[in-house]
N, C-alpha and C positions, 0 to 999 in steps of 0.2 A: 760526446755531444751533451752529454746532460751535466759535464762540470760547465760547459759553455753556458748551458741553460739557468743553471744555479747564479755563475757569478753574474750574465744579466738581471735576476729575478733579482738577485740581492745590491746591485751595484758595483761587486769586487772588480778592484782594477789591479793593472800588473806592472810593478816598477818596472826599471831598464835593469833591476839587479834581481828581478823576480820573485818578490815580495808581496801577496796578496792581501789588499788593503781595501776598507771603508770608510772612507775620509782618512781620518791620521790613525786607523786604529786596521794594528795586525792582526791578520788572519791567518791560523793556524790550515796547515794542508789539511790534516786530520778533521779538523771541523769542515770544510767544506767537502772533504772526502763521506763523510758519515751524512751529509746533507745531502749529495746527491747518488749516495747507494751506492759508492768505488771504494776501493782500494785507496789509500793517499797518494801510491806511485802514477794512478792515474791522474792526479790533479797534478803531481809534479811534473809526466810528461805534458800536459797540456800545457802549460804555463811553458814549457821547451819550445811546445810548438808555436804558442802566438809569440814569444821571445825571435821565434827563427824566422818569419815571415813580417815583414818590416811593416805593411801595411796593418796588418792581426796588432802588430805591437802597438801601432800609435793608435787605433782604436779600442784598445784594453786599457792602454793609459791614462786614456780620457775620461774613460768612463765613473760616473757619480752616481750613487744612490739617488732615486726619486724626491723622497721623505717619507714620512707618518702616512701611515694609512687612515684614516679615521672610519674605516666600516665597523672594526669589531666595538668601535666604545661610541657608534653613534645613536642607538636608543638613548646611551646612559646622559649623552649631550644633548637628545630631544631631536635629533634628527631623523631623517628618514634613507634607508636605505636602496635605491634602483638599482635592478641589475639588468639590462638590454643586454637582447641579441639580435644578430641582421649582420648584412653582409659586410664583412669588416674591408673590403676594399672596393665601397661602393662609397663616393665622397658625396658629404653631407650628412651623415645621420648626427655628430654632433650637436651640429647648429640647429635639426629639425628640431631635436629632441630639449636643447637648451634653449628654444623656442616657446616649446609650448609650454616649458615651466617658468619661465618668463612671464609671458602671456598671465599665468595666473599667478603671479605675484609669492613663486615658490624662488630661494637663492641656491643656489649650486655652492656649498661648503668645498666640493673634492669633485675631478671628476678625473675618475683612471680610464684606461683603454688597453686591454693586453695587445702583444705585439700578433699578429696571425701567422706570422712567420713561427712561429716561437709556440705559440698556445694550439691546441688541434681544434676549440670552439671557443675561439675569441668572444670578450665582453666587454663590454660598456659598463663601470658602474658609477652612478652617480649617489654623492653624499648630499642632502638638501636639507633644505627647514624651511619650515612654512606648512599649512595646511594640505595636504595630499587626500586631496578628493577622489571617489571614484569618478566623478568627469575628465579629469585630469588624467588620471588612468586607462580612460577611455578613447580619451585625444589621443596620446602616447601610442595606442595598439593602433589605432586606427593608422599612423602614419606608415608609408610606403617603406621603410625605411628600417622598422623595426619587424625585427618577427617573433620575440618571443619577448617577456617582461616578467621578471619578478618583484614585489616589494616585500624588502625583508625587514621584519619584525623585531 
């Protein structure tokens, strides 16, 4: 499970010839073997197994990297970084939350969402710019929707 977990984390997809790729760029077994803490024989079987399961297959195939994260270099860009938490299959805390930074004339640069399937304490994080008030922060905790909030520095 956690070569699974690695190549969604990263995007890797798996040719029909078994090939593990990020966009047009090979992935060695060994590197993703050392990324997620196996043996490389493990990533080889897995890549057998979604090979061998026709449905596994066309959903590995598909699969594409996100993009750029912009949390680690967003001080250096002047933004600000949120990290929420709240019930991640409780529909609506996006739009609550990209509401009230709305409301105050804050833009949403990034906004990521781990999968809950996948992560054991799912987040929200939003990349923004614009002034981040404690009212703003205040709005934010206050909604039903959220229950934890970091701003990271």
């Amino acid at each position: 499970m956690e070569v699974v977990k690695k190549m969604i984390e990263f995007g890797i997809s798996v040719t029909r010839g078994g090939e593990l790729k990020i966009g047009n760029l090979n992935i060695q077994d060994t590197s993703l073997a050392e990324s997620a803490g196996v043996d490389r024989r493990v990533v080889r079987s897995t890549v057998g197994q979604i090979l061998s399961d026709s449905e596994l297959g066309r959903i590995f195939e598909r699969i594409r990297p996100v993009g750029t994260s912009l949390v680690e270099t967003a001080a250096l860009l002047g933004y600000h970084v949120l990290l929420i938490s709240g019930d991640a299959f409780q529909a609506g805390i996006i739009s609550e939350v990209s509401s009230v930074l709305a409301e105050n004339g804050l833009v949403i640069r990034q906004a990521l969402a781990d999968d809950p399937d996948m992560i054991t304490e799912p987040r929200l994080t939003f990349v923004v710019s614009g002034d981040m008030t404690g009212n703003v922060l205040s709005k934010l905790q206050a909604l039903p929707s959220v229950r934890g909030l970091t701003l990271v520095k």
